[in-house]
PyMOL Python script that loads the backbone (N, CA, C, O; Angstrom):
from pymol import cmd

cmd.read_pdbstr("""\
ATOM      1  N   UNK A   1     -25.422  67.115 -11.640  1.00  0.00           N
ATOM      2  CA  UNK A   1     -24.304  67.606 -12.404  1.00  0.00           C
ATOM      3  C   UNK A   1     -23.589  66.413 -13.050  1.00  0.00           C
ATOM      4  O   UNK A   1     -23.302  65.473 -12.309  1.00  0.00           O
ATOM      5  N   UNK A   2     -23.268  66.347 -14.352  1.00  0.00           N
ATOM      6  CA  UNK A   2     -22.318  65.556 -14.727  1.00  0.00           C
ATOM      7  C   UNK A   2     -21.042  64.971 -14.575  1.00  0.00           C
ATOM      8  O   UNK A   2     -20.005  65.589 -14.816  1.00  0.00           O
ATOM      9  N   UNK A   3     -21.083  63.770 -14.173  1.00  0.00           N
ATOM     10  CA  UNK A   3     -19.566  63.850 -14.065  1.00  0.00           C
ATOM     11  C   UNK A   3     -18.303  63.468 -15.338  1.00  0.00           C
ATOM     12  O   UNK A   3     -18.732  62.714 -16.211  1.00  0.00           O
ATOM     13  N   UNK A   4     -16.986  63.868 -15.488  1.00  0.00           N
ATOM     14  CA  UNK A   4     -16.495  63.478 -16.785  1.00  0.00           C
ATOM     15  C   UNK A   4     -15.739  61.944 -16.798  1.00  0.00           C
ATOM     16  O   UNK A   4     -15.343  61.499 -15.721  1.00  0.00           O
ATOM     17  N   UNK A   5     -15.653  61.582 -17.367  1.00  0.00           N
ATOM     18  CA  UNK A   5     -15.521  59.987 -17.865  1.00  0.00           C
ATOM     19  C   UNK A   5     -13.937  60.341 -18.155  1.00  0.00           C
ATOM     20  O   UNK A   5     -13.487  61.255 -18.847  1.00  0.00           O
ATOM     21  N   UNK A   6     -13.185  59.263 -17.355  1.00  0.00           N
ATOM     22  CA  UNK A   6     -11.805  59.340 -17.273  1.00  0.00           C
ATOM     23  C   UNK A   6     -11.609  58.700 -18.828  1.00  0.00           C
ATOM     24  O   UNK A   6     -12.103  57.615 -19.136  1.00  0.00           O
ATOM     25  N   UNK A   7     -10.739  59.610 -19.857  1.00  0.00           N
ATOM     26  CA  UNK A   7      -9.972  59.082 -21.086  1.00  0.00           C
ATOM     27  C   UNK A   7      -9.039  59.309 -21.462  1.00  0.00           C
ATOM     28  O   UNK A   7      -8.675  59.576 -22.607  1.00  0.00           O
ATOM     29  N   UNK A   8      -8.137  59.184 -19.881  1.00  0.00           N
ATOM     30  CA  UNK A   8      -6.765  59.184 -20.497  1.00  0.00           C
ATOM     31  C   UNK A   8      -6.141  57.404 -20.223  1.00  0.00           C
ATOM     32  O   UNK A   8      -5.036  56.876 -20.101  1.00  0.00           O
ATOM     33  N   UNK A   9      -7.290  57.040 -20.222  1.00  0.00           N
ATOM     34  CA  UNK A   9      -6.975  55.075 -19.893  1.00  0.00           C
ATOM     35  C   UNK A   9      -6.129  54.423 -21.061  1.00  0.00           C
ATOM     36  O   UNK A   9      -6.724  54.394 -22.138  1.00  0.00           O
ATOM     37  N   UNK A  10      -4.999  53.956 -21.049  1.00  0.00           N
ATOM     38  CA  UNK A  10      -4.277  53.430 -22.308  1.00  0.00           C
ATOM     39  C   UNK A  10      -4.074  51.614 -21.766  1.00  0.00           C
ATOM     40  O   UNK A  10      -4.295  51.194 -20.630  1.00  0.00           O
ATOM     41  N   UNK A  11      -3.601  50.795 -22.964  1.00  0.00           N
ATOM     42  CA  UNK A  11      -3.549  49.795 -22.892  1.00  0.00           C
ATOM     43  C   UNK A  11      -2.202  49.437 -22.556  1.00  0.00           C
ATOM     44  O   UNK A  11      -1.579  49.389 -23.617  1.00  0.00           O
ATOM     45  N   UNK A  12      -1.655  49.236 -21.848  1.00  0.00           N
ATOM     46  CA  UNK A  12      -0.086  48.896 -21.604  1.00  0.00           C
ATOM     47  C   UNK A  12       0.307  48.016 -22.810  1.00  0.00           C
ATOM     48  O   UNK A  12      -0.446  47.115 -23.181  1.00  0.00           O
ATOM     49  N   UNK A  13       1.399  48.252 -23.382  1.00  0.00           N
ATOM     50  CA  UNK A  13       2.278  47.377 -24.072  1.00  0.00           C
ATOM     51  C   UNK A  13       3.391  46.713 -23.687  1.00  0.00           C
ATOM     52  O   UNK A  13       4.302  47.422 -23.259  1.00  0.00           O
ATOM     53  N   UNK A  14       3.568  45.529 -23.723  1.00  0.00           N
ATOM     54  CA  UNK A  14       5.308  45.492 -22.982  1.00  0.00           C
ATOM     55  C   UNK A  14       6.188  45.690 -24.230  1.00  0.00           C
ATOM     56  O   UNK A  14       5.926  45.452 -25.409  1.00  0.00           O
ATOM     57  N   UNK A  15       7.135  46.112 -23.747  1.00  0.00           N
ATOM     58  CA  UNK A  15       8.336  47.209 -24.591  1.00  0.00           C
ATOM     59  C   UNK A  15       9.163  45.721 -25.110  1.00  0.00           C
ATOM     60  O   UNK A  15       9.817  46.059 -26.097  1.00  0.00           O
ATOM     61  N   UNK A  16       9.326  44.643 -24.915  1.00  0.00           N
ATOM     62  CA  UNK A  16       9.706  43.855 -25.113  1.00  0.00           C
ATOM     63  C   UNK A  16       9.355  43.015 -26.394  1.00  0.00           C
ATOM     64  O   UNK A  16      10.086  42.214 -26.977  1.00  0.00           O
ATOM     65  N   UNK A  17       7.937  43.419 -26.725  1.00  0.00           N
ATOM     66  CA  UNK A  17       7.083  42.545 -27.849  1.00  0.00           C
ATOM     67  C   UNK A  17       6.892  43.773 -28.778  1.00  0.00           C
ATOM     68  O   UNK A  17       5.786  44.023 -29.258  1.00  0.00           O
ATOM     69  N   UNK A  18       7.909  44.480 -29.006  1.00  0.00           N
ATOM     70  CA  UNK A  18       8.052  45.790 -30.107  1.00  0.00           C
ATOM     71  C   UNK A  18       8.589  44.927 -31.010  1.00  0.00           C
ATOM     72  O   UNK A  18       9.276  43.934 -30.770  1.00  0.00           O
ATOM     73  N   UNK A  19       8.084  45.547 -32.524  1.00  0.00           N
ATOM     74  CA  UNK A  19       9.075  44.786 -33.569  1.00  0.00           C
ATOM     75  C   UNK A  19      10.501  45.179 -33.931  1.00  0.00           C
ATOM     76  O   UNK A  19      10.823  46.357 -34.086  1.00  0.00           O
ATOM     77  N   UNK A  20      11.118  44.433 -34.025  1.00  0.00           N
ATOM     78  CA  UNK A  20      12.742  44.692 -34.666  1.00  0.00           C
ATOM     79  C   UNK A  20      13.076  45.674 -35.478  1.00  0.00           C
ATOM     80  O   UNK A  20      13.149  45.505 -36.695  1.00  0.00           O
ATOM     81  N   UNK A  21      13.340  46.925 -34.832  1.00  0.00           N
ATOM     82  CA  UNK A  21      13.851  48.173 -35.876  1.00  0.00           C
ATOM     83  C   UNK A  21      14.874  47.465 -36.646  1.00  0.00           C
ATOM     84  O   UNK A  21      15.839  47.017 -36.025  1.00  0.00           O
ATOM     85  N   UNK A  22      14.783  47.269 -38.159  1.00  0.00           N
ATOM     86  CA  UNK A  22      16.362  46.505 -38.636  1.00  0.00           C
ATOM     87  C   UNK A  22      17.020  47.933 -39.028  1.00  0.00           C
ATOM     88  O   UNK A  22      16.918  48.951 -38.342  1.00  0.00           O
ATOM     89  N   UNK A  23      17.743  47.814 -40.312  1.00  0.00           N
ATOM     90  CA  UNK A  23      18.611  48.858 -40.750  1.00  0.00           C
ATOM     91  C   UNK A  23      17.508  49.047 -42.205  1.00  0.00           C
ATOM     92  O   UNK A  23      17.356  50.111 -42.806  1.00  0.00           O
ATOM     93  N   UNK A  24      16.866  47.810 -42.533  1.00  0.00           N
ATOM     94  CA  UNK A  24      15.756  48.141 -43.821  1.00  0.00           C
ATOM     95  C   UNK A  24      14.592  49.108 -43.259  1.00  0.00           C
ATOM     96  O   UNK A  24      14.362  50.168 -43.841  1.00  0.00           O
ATOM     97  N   UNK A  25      13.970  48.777 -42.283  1.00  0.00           N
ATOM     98  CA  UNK A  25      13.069  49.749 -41.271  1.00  0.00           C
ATOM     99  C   UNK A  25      13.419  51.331 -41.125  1.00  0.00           C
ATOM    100  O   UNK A  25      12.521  52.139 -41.363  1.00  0.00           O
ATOM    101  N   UNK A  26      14.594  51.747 -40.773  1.00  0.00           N
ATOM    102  CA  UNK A  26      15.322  52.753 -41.062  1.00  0.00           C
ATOM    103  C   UNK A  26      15.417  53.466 -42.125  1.00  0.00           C
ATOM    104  O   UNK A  26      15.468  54.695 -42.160  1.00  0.00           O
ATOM    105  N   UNK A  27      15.454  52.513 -43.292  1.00  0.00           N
ATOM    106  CA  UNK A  27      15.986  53.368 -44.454  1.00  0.00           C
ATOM    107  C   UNK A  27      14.650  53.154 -45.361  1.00  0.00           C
ATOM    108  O   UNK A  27      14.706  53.397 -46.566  1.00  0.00           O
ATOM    109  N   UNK A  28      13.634  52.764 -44.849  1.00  0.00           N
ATOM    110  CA  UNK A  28      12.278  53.148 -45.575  1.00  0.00           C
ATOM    111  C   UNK A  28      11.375  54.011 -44.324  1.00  0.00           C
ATOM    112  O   UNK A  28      10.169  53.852 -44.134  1.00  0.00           O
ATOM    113  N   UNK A  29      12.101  54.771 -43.688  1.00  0.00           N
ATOM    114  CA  UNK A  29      11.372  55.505 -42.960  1.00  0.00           C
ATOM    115  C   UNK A  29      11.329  57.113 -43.296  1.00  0.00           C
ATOM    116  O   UNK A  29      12.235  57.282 -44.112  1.00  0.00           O
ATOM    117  N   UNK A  30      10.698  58.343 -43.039  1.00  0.00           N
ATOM    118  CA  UNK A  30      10.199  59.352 -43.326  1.00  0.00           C
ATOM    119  C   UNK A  30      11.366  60.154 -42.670  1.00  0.00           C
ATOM    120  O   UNK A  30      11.277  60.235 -41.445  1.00  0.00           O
ATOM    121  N   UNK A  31      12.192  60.622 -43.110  1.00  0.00           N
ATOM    122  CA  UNK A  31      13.431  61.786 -42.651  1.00  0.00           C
ATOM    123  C   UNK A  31      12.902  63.072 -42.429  1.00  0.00           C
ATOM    124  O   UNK A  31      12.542  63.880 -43.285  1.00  0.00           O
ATOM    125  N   UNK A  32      12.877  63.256 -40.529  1.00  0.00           N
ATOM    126  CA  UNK A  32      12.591  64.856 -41.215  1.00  0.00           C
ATOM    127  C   UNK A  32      13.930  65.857 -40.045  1.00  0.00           C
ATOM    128  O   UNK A  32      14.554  65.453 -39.063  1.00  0.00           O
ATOM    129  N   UNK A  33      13.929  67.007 -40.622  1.00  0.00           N
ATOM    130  CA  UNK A  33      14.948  67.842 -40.189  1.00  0.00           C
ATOM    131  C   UNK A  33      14.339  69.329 -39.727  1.00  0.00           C
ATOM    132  O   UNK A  33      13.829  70.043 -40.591  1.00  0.00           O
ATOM    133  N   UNK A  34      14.406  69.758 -38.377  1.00  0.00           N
ATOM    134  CA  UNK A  34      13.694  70.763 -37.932  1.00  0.00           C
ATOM    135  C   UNK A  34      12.062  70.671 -38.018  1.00  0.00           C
ATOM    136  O   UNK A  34      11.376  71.671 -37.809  1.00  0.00           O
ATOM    137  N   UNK A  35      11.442  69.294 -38.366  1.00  0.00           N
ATOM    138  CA  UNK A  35      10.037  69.145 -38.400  1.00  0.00           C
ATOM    139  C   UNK A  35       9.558  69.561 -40.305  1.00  0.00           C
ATOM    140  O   UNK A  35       8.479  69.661 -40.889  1.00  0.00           O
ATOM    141  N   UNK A  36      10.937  69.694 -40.711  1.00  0.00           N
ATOM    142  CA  UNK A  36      10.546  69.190 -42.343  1.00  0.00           C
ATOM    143  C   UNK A  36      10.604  68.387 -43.299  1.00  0.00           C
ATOM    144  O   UNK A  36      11.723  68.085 -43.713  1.00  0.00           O
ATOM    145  N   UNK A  37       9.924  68.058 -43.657  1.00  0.00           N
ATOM    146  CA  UNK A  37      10.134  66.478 -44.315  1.00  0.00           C
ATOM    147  C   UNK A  37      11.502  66.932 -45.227  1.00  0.00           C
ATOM    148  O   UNK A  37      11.772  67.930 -45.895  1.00  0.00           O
ATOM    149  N   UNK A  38      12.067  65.942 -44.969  1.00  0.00           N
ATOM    150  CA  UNK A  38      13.236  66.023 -46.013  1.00  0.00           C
ATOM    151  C   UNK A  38      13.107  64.742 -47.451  1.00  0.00           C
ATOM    152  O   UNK A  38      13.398  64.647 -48.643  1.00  0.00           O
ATOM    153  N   UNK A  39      12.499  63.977 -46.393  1.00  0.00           N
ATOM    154  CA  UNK A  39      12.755  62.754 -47.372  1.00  0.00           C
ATOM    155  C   UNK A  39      11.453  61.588 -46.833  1.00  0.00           C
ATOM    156  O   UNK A  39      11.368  61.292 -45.641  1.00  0.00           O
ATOM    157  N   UNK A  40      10.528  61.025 -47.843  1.00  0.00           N
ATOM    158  CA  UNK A  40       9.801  60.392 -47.713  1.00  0.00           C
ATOM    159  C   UNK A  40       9.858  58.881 -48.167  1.00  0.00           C
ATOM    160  O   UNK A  40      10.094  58.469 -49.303  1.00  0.00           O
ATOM    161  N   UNK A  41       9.523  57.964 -46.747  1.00  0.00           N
ATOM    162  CA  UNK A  41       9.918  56.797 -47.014  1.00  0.00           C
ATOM    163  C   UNK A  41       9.236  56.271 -47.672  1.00  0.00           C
ATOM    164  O   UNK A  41       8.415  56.987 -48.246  1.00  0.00           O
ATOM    165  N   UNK A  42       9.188  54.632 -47.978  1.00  0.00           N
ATOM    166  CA  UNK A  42       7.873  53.861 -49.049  1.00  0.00           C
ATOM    167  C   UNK A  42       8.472  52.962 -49.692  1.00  0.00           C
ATOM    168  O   UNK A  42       9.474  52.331 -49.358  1.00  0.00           O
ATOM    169  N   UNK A  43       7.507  52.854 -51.171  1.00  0.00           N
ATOM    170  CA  UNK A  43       8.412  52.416 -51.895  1.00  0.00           C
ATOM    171  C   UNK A  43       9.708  52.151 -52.350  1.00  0.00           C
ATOM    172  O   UNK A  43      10.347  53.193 -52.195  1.00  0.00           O
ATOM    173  N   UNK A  44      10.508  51.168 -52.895  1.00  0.00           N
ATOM    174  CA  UNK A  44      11.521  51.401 -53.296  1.00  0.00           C
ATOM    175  C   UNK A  44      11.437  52.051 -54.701  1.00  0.00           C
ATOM    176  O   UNK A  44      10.556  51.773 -55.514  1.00  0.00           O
ATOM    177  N   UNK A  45      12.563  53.057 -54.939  1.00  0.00           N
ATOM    178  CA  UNK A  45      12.246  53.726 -56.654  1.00  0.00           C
ATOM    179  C   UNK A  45      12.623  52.172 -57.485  1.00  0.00           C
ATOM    180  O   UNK A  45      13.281  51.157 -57.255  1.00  0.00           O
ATOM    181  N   UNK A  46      11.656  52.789 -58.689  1.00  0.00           N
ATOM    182  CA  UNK A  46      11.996  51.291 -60.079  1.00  0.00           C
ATOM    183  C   UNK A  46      12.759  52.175 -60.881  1.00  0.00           C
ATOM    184  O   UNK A  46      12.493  53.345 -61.156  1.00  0.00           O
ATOM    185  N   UNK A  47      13.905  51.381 -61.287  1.00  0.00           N
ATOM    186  CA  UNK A  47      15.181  51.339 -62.425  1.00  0.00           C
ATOM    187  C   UNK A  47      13.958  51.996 -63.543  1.00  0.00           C
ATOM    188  O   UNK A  47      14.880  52.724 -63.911  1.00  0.00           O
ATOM    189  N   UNK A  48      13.107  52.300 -64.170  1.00  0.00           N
ATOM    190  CA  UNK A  48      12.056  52.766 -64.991  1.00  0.00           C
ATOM    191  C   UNK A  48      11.575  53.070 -64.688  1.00  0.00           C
ATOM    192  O   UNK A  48      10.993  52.084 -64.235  1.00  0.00           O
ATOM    193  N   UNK A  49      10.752  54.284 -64.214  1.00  0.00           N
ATOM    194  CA  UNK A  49       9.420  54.843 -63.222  1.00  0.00           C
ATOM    195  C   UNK A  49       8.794  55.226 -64.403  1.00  0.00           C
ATOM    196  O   UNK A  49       9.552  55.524 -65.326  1.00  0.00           O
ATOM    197  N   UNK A  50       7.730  55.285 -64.578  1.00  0.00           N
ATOM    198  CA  UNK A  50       6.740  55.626 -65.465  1.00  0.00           C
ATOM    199  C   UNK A  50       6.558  57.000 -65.399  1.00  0.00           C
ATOM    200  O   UNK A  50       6.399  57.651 -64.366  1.00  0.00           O
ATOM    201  N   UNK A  51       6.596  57.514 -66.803  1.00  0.00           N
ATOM    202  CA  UNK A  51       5.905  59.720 -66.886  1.00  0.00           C
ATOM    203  C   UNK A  51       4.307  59.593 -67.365  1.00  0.00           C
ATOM    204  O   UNK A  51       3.428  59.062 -68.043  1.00  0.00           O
ATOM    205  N   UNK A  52       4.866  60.822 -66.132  1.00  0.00           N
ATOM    206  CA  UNK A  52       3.228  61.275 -66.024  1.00  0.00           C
ATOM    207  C   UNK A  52       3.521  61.934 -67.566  1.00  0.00           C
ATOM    208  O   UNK A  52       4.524  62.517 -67.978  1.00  0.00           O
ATOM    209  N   UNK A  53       1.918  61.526 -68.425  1.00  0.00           N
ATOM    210  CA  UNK A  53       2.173  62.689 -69.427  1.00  0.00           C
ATOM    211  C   UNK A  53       0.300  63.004 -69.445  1.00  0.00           C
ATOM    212  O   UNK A  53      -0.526  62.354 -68.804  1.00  0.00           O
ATOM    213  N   UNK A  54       0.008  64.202 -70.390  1.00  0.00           N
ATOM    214  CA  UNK A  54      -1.434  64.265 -71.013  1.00  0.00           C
ATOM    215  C   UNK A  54      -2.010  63.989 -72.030  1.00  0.00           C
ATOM    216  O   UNK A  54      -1.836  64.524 -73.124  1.00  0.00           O
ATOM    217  N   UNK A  55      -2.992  62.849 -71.680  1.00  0.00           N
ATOM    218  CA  UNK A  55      -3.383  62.799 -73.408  1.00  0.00           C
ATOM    219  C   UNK A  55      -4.621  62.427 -74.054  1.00  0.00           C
ATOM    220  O   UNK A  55      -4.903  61.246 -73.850  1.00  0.00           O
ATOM    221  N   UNK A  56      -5.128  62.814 -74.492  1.00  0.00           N
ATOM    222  CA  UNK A  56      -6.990  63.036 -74.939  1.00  0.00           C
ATOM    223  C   UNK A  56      -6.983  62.065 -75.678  1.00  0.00           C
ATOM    224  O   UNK A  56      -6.203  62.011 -76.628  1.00  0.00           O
ATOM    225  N   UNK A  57      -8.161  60.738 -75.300  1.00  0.00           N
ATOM    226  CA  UNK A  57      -8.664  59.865 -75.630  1.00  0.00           C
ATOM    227  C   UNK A  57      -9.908  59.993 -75.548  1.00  0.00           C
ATOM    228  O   UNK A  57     -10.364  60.688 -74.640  1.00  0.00           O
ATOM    229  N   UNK A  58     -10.787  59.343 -76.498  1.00  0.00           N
ATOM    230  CA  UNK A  58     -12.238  59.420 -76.838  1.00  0.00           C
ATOM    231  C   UNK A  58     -12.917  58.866 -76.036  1.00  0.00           C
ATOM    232  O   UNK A  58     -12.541  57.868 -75.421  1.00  0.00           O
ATOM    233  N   UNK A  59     -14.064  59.427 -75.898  1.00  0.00           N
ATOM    234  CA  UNK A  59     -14.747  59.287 -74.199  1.00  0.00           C
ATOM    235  C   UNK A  59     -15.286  57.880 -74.233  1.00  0.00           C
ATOM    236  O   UNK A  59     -15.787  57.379 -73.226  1.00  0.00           O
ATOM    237  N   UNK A  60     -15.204  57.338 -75.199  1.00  0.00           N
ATOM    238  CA  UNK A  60     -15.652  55.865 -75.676  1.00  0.00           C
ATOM    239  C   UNK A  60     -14.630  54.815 -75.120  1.00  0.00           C
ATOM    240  O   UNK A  60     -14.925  53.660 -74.812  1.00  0.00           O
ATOM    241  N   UNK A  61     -13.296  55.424 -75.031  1.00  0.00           N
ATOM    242  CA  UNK A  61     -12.431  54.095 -75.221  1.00  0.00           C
ATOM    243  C   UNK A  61     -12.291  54.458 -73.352  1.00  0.00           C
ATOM    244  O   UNK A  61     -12.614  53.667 -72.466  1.00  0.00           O
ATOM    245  N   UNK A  62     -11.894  55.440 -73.210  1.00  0.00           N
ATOM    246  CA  UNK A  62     -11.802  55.766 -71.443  1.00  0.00           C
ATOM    247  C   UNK A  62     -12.715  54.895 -70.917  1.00  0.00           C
ATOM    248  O   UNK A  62     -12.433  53.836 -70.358  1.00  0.00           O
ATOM    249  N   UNK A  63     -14.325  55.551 -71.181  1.00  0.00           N
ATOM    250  CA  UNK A  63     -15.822  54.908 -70.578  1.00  0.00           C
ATOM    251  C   UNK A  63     -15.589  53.162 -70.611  1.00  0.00           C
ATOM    252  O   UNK A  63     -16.228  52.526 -69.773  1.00  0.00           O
ATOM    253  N   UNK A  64     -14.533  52.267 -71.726  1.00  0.00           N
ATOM    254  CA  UNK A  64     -14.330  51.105 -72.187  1.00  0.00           C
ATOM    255  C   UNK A  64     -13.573  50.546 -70.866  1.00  0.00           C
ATOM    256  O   UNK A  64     -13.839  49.529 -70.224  1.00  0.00           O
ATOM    257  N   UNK A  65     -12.697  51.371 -70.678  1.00  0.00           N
ATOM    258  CA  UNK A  65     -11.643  50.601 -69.268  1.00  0.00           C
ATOM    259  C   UNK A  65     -11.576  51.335 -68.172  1.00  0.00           C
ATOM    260  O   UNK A  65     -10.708  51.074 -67.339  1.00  0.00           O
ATOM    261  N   UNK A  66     -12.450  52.350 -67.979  1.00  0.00           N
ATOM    262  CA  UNK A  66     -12.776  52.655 -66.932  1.00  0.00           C
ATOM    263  C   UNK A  66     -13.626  51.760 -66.151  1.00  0.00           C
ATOM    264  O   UNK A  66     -13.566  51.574 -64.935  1.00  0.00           O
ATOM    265  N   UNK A  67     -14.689  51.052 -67.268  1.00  0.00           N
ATOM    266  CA  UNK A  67     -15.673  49.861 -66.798  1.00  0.00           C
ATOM    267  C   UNK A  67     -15.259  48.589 -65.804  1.00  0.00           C
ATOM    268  O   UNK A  67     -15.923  48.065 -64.909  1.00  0.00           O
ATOM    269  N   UNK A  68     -13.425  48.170 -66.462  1.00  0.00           N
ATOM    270  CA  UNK A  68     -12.855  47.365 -65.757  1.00  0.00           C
ATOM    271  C   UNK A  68     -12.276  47.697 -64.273  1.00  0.00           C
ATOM    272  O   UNK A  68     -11.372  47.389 -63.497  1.00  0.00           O
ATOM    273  N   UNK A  69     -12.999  48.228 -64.360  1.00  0.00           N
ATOM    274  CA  UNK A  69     -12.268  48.788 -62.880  1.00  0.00           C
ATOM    275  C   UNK A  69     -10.874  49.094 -62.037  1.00  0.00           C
ATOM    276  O   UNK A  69      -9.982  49.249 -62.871  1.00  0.00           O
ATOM    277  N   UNK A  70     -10.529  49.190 -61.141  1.00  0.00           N
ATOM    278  CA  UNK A  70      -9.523  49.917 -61.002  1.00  0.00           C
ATOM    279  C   UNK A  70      -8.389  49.673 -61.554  1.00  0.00           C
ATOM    280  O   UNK A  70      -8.457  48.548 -62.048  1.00  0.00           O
ATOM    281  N   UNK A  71      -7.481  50.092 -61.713  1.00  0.00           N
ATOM    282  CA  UNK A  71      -6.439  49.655 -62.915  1.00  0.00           C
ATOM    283  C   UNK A  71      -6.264  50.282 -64.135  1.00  0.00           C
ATOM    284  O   UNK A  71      -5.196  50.339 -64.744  1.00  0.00           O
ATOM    285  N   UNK A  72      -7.444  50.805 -64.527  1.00  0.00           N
ATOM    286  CA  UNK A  72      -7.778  50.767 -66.274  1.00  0.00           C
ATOM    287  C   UNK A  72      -6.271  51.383 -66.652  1.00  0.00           C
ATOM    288  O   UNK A  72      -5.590  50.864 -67.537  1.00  0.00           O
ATOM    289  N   UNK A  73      -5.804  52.590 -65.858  1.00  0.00           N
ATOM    290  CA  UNK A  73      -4.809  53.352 -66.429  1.00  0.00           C
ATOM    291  C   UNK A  73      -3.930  52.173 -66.865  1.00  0.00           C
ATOM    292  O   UNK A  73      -3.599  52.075 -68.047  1.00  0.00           O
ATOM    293  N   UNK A  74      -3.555  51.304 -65.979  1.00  0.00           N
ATOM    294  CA  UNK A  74      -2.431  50.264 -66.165  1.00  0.00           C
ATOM    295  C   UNK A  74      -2.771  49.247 -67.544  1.00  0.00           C
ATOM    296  O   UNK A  74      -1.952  48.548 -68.141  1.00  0.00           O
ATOM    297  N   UNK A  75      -4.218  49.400 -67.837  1.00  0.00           N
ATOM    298  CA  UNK A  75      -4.514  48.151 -68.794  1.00  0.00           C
ATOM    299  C   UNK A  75      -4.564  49.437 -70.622  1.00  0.00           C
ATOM    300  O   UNK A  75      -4.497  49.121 -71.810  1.00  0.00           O
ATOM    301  N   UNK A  76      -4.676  50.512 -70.086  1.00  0.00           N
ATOM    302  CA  UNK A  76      -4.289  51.467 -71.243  1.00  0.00           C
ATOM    303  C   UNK A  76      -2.335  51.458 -71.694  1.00  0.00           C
ATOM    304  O   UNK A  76      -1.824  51.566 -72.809  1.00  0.00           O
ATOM    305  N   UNK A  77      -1.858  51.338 -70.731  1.00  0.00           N
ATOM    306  CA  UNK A  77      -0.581  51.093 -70.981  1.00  0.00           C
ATOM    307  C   UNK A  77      -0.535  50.099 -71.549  1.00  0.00           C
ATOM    308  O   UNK A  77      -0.616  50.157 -72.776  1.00  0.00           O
ATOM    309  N   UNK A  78      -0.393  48.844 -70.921  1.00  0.00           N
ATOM    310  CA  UNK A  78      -0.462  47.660 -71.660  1.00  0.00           C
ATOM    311  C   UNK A  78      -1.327  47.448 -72.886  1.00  0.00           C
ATOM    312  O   UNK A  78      -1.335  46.251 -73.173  1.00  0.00           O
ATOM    313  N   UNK A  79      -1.866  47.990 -73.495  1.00  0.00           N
ATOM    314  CA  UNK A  79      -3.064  47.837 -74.936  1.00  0.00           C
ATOM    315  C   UNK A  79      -2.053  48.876 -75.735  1.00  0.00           C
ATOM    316  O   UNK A  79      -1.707  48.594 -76.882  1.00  0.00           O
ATOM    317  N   UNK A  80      -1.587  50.095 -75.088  1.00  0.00           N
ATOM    318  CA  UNK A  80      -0.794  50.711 -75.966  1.00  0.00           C
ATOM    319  C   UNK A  80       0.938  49.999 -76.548  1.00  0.00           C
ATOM    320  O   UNK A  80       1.553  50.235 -77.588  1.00  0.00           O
ATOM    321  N   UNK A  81       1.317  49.036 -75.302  1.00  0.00           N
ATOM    322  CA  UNK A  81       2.254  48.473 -75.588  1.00  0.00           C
ATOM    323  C   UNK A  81       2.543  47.064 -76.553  1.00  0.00           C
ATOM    324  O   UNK A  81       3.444  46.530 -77.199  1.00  0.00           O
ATOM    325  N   UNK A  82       1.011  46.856 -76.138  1.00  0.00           N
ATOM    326  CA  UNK A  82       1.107  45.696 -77.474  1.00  0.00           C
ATOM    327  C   UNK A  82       0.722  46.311 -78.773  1.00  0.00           C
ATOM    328  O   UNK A  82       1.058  45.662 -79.764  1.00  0.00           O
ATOM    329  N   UNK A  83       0.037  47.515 -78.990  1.00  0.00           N
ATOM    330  CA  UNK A  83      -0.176  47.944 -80.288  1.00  0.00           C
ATOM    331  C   UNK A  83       1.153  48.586 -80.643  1.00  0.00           C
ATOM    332  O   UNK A  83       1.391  48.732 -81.842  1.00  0.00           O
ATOM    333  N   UNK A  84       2.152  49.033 -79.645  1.00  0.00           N
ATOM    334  CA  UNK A  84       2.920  49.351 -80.216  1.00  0.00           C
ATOM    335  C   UNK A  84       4.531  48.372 -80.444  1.00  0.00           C
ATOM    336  O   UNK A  84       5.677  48.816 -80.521  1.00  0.00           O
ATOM    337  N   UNK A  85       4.109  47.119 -80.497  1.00  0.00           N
ATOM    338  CA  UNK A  85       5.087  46.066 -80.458  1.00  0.00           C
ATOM    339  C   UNK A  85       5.709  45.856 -79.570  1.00  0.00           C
ATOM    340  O   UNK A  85       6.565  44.986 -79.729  1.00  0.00           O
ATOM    341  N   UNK A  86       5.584  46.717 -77.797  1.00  0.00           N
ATOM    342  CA  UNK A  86       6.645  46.554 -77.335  1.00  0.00           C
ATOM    343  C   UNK A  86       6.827  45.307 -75.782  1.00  0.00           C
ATOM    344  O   UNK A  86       7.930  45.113 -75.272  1.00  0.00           O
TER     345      UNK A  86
END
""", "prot")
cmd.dss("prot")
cmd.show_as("cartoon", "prot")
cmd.util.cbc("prot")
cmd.orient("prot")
């Protein structure tokens, strides 16, 4: 008969070598209320956040910076911003 293989074995931590909850730790952390997210931590928001918008480009120029790999969206912005002076 088999016997089962004990896995409730954990590694002790000492409570002492935890990192420093500051008050920044706190306020980039995940808020939730009754088990609902209220508020999701992360990033800080940018003074400018970028819009999502839609917009049909020729499968040529996509296939062009899609090639460069990840990023391309970011290097379509920037190609549109210098064509458009800004």
């Amino acid at each position: 008969m088999p016997t089962k293989k004990n896995t409730t074995a954990s590694t002790w931590i000492d409570p002492d070598e935890a990192p420093h909850l500051d008050r920044e730790w706190f306020e980039r952390a995940d808020l939730y209320e009754a088990g609902k997210l209220i508020r999701r931590g992360g990033r800080p928001k940018k003074a400018t956040p970028k819009e999502a918008v839609n917009i049909r480009l020729d499968p040529d120029i996509v296939a062009h910076f899609r090639a460069g790999g990840p990023g391309w969206q970011s290097r379509i912005n920037a190609a549109l911003r210098k064509a458009a002076g800004l």
